[in-house]
KOLDREN-843095 format. One line per 5 residues: for each residue x, y, z of C-alpha. Coordinates in pm, 1 decimal. Example, Ala and Ser with C-alpha at 12.3 -4.5 7.8 and 13.67 -1.06 7.14 Angstrom:
BEGIN
1230.0:-450.0:780.0  1367.0:-106.0:714.0 $
***
This chain:
BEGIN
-2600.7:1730.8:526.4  -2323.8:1668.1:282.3  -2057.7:1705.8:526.9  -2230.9:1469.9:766.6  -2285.3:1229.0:499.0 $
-1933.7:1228.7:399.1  -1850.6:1204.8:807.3  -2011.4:888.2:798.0  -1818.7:752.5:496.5  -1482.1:849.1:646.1 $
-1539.3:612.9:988.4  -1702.8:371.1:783.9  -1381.2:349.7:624.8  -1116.2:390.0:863.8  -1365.4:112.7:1024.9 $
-1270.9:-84.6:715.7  -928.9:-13.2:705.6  -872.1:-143.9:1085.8  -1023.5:-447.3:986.6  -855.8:-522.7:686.2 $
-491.5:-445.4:772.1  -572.1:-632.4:1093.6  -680.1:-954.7:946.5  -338.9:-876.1:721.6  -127.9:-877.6:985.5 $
-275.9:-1153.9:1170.7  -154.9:-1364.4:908.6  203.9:-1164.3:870.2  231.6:-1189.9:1300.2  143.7:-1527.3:1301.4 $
430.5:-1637.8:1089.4  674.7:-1429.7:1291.5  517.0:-1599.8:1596.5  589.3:-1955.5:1437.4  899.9:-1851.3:1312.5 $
1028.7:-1785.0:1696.7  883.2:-2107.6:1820.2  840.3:-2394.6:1581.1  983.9:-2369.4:1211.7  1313.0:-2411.8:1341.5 $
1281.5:-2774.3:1388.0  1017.2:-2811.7:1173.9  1142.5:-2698.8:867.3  1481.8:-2607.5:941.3  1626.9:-2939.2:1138.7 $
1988.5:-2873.2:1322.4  2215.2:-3002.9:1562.5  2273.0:-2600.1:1627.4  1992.5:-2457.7:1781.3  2135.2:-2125.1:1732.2 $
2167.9:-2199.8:1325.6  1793.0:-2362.1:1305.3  1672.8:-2018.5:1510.8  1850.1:-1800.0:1239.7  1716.9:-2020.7:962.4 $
1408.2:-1998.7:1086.0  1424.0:-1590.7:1140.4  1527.2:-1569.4:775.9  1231.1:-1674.9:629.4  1047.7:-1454.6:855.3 $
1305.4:-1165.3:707.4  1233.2:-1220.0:325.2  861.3:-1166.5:330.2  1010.7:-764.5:414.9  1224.4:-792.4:95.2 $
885.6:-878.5:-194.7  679.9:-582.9:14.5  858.5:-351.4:-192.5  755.2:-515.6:-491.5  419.7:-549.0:-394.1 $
441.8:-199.6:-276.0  511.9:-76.3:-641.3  277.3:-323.3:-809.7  -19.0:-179.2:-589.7  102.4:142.0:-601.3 $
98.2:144.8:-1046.7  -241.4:11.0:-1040.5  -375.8:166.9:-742.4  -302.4:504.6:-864.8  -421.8:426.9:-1210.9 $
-720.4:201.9:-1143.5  -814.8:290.2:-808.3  -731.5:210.0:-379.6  -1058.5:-8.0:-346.4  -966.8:-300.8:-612.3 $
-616.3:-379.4:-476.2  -718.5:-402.3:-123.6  -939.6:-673.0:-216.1  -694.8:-830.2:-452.7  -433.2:-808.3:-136.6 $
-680.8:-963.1:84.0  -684.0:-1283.5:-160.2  -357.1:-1334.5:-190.0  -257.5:-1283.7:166.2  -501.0:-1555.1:275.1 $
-442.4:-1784.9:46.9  -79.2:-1787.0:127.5  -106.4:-1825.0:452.8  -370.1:-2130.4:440.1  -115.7:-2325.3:230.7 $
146.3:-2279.8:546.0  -80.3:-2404.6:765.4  -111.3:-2713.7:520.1  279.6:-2723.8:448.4  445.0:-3062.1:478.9 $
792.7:-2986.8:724.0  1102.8:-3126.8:636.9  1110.3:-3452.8:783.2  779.5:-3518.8:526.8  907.4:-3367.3:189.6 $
1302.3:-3304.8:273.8  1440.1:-2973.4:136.8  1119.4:-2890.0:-51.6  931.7:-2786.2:278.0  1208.2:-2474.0:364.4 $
1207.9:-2389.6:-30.1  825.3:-2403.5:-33.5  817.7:-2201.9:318.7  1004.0:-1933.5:150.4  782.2:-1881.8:-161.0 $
503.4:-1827.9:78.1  649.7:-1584.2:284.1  760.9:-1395.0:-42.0  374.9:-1405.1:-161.6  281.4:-1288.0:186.1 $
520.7:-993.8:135.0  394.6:-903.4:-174.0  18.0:-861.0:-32.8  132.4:-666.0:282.6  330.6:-451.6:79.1 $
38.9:-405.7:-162.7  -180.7:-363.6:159.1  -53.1:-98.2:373.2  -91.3:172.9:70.1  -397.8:157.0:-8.5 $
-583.4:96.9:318.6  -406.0:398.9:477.1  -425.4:638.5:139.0  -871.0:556.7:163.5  -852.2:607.0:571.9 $
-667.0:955.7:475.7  -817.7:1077.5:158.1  -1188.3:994.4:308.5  -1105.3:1184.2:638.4  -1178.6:1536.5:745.0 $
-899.3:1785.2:659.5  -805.5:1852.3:1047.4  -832.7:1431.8:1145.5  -650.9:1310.9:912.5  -376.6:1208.1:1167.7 $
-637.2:999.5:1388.5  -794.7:852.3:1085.4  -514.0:742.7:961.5  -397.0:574.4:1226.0  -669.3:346.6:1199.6 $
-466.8:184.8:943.8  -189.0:158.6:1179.8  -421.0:1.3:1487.2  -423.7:-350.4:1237.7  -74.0:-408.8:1347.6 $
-136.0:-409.7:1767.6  -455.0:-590.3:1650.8  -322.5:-826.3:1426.6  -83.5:-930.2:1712.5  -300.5:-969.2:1954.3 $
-494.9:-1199.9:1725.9  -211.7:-1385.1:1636.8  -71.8:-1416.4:1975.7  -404.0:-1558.8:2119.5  -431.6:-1805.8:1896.2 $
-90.0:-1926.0:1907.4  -140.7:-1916.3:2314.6  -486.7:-2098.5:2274.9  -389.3:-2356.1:2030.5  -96.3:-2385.8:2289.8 $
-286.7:-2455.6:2556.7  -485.2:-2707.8:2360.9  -281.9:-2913.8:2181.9  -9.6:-2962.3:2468.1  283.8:-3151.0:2341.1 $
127.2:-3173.2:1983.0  183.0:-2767.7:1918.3  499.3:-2794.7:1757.3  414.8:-3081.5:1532.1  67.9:-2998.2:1424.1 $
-110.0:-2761.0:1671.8  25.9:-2429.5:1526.5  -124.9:-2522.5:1184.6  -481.8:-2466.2:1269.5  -426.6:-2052.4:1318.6 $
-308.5:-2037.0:948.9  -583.3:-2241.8:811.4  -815.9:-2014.9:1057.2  -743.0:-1720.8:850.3  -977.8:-1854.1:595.2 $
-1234.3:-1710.2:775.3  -1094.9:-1417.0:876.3  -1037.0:-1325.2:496.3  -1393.9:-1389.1:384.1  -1521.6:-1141.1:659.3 $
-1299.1:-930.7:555.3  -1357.2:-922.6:184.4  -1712.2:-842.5:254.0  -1649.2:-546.9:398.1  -1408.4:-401.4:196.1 $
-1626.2:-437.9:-101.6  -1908.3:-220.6:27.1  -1640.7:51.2:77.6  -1660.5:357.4:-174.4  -1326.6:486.1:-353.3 $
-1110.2:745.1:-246.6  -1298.5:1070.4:-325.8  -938.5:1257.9:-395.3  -838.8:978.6:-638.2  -1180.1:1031.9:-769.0 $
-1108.1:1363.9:-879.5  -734.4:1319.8:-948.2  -861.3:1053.0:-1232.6  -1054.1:1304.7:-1417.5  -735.6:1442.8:-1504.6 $
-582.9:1138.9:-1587.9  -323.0:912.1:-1413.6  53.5:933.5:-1413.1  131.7:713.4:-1755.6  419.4:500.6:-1543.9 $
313.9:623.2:-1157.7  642.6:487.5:-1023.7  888.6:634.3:-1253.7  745.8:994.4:-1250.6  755.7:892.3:-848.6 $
1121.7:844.1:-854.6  1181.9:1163.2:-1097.9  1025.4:1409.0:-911.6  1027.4:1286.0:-566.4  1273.9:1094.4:-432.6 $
1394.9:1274.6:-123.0  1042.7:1243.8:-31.9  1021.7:827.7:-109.5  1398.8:871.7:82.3  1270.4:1058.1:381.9 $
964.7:778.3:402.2  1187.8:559.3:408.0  1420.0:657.4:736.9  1115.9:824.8:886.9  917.8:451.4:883.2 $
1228.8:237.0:997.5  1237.4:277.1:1353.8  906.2:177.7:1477.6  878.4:-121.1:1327.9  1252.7:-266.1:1477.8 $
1167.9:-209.6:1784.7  818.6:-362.2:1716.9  889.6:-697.1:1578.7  1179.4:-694.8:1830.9  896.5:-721.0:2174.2 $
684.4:-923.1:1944.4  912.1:-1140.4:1789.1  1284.7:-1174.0:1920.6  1130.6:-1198.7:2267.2  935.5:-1543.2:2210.5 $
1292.8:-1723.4:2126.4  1470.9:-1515.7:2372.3  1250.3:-1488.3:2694.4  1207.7:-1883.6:2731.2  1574.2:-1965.3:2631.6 $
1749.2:-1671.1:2867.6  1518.1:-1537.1:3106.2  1328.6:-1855.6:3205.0  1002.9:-1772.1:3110.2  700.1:-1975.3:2918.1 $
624.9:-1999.0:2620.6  310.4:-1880.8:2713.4  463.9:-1653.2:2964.7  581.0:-1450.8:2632.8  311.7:-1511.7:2437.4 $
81.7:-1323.8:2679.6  317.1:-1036.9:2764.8  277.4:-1001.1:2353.7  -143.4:-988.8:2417.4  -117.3:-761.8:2706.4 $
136.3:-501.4:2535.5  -58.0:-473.8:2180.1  -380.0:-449.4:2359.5  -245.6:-132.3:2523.2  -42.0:-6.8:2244.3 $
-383.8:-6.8:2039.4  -558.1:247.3:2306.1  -253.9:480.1:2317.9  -229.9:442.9:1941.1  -554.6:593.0:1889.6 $
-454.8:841.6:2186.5  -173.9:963.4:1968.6  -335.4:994.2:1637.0  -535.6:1258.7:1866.5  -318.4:1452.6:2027.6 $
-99.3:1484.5:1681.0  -416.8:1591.0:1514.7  -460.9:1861.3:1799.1  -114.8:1957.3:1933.1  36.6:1904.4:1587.2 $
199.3:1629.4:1442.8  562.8:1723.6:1482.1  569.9:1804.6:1752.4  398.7:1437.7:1898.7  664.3:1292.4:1678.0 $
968.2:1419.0:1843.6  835.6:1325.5:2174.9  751.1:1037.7:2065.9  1164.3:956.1:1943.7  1273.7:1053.2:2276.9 $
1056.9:804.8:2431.8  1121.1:540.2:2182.4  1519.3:595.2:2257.5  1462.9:526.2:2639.4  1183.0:238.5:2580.8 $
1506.6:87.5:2350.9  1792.6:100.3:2560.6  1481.4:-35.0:2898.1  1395.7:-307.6:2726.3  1617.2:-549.0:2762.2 $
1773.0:-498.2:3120.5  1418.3:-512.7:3226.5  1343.6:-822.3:3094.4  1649.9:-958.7:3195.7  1518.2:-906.4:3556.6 $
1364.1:-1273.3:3490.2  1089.9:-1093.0:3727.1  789.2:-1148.6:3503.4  568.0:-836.6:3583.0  905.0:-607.1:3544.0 $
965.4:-794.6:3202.8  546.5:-761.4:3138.6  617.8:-346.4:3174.8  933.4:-360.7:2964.5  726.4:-541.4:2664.4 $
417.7:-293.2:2713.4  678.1:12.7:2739.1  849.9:-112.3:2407.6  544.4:-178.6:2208.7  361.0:160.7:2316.0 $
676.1:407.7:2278.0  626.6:392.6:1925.6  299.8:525.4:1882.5  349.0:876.4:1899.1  607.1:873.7:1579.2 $
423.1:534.5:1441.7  0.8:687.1:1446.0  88.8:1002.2:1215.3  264.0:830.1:998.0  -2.1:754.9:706.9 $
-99.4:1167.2:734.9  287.0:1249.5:721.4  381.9:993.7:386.9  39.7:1134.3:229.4  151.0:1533.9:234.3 $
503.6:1449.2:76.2  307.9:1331.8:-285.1  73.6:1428.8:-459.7  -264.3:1189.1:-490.0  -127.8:1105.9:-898.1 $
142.0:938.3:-711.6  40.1:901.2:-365.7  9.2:530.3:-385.3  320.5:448.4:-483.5  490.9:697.8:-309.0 $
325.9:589.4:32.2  381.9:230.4:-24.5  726.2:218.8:-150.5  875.1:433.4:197.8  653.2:255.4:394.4 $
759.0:-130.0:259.0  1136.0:-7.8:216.4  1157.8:123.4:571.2  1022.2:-199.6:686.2  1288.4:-392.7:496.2 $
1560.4:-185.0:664.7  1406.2:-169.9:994.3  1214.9:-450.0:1073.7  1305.8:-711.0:859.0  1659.9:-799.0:1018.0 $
1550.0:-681.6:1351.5  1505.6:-1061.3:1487.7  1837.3:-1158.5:1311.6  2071.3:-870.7:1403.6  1941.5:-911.9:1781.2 $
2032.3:-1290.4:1749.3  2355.0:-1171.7:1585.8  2429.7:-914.5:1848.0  2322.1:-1096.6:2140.9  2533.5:-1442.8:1964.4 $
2843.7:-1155.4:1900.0  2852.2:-957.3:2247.8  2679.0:-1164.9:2507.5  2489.2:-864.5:2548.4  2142.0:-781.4:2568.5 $
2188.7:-399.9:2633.9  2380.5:-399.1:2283.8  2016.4:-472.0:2154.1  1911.5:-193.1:2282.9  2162.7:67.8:2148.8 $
2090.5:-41.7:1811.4  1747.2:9.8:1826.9  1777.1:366.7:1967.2  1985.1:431.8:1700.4  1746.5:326.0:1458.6 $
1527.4:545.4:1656.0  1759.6:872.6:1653.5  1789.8:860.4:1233.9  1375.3:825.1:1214.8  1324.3:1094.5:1406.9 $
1598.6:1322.4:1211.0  1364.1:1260.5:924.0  1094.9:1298.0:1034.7  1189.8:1634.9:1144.0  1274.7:1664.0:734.2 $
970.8:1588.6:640.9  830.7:1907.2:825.7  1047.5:2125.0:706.5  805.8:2217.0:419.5  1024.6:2224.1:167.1 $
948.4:1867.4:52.5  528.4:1905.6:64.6  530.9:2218.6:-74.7  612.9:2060.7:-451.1  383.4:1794.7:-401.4 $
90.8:2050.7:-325.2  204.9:2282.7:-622.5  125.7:1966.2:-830.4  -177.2:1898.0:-719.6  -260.6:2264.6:-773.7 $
-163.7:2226.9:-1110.2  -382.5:1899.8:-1170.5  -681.5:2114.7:-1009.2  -663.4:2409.8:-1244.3  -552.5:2171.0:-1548.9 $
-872.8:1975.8:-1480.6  -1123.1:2293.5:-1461.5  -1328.8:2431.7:-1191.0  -1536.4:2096.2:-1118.8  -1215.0:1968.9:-948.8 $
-1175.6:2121.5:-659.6  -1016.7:1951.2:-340.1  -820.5:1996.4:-66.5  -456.5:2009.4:-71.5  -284.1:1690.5:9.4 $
***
């Protein structure tokens, strides 16, 4: 009864989860989507379209460079206080954020002002995806059944195919709506939208229970500084996080992002053209992400994640002489290729970062590779490819640089298997367990 009970309680949250990093991501897609089509001459004016395109792509980079920081925030008082409260608190702020884009005077309005006040935003909606990702993945985990805890954590990672798809729908909707009137006002109605989304979202996640392994981690007592004994006793682990999370998303905000400046300005396709390619390819990626959370849960999960690099490496170096085909079902398979070869290392992901720390630190640990990796993965991705692409005249070159982002995830991921690194964050826990007394007893991390 009590393991049926507790069944129950696991999907309810991994239900919870999905929602909640999707609604987070809606907003964090939808500026990446705006970012590629409008806040170049809306906030960043030029007689250079090149220079208002990497303007614009910059402010979509520095939202990666607060996640950290909001990573480490969440991750001190989520390991001290508890998963539950900060996802709620992360909720907020991400909303909030986003609603004042959507109500941002551009540059022709308010002059210089409008880019500066762009930029805080996206470094507030950094901070609450960074505080985000943590905690929603550490409650999927610690709530799931010891041999699951792959496929329920990737329910964390379904928000981001989900949140696209969102975001990308409403962008092509309000598109279609508004006509001519999208670039000056139409795309503002999908960030004030997210008002919505957020209050639906905030009701659920406050019916959610707390992480039963934090539970019993806090009768021992938290870390005193979480992050600093982090970085003292574990930081190849934070290190390996890092490399091992860096890949998937480069190549995923490169078929999400890059591709809405660069289908329409060298393959000849829509807006819209690009915009639904985006739809069609998360909507798939979010069935075979489930599909690989599965099949690492059964087959093992290192094994799914080395397929899963050399499938990444030929998705990468596909991509673009697919879409340059300017055949738009060919380019349709290269964006659903790129944006589902990443599953396979990207599902396992929350289960991997979880069994290199212990639950005292599991938080921070988790949140810090995970934000870091995105900084030095995704972050750039837009802007190198318009760099590379400005530098070379070549697509292909694209593609070589994101299997080679590829090639050094998989290397540590392969680390992170070794055993070497989880076994000292299950001797801790061990420890805690027999420091704590015989009424707290758990399963290893």
């Amino acid at each position: 009864m009590t393991q049926s009970v507790g069944t129950r309680e696991a999907r309810k949250v991994a239900r919870a989860s999905f929602i909640g990093t999707t609604i987070e991501w809606y907003d964090f897609f939808l500026y990446g989507a705006a970012a590629a089509l409008v806040f170049g001459p809306q906030f960043f004016p030029s007689g250079n379209p090149v220079v208002s395109q990497l303007g614009s792509f910059a402010t979509f980079a520095v939202g990666f460079l607060t996640r950290p920081v909001g990573g480490m925030i969440a991750g001190h008082f989520g390991d001290r206080i508890g998963r539950k409260r900060i996802l709620i608190l992360s909720l907020v702020v991400m909303g909030s954020s986003t609603v004042l884009v959507g109500v941002l005077p551009n540059y022709a309005q308010i002059g210089l002002a409008a880019p500066v006040l762009l930029v805080v935003l996206r470094l507030v909606q950094g901070l609450a995806v960074g505080a985000e990702w943590g905690g929603a993945a550490l409650m999927a985990v610690e709530h799931a059944p010891p041999k699951r805890r792959a496929l329920y954590g990737s329910a964390t990672q379904l928000g981001v195919p989900a949140g696209a798809i969102l975001s990308n729908l409403m962008m092509l909707l309000l598109s279609w709506l508004t006509g001519a009137g999208f670039t000056d006002w139409g795309w503002r109605i999908g960030f004030v939208a997210s008002l919505a989304l957020v209050v639906y979202g905030l009701v659920i996640r406050r019916q959610l229970t707390e992480s039963p392994l934090f539970a019993k981690a806090a009768r021992h007592g938290p870390a005193r500084v979480p992050l600093l004994h982090l970085l003292r006793r574990y930081p190849a682990g934070v290190l390996i996080a890092i490399l091992a999370t860096a890949a998937s998303p480069a190549i995923g905000y490169t078929v999400l992002t890059f591709t809405l400046s660069y289908g329409p300005k060298v393959d000849g396709f829509s807006r819209n053209d690009i915009l639904l390619m985006g739809i069609v390819a998360s909507f798939v990626q979010m069935f075979a992400m489930l599909w690989a959370g599965l099949v690492a849960d059964r087959s093992g999960r290192l094994r799914t994640m080395m397929i899963g690099t050399a499938v990444q490496v030929a998705a990468a170096l596909l991509l673009f002489p697919l879409l340059d085909t300017k055949i738009w079902v060919v380019a349709l398979l290269a964006c659903v290729f790129g944006a589902t070869s990443n599953v396979a290392q990207y599902a396992p992901l929350p289960a991997v970062m979880s069994d290199l720390f212990p639950t005292n630190v599991r938080y921070s640990g988790s949140s810090l590779g995970y934000q870091v990796g995105g900084i030095v993965g995704g972050s750039f991705a837009p802007m190198i490819a318009t760099g590379i692409l400005a530098a070379t005249g070549s697509s292909f070159m694209i593609g070589v640089y994101l299997a080679g982002m590829t090639v050094i995830s998989g290397v540590a991921v392969l680390i992170a298997h070794t055993g070497a690194l989880t076994r000292r964050a299950r001797d801790e826990e061990a420890a805690v367990v027999v420091r704590a007394g015989p009424a707290m007893t758990t399963e290893a991390p």
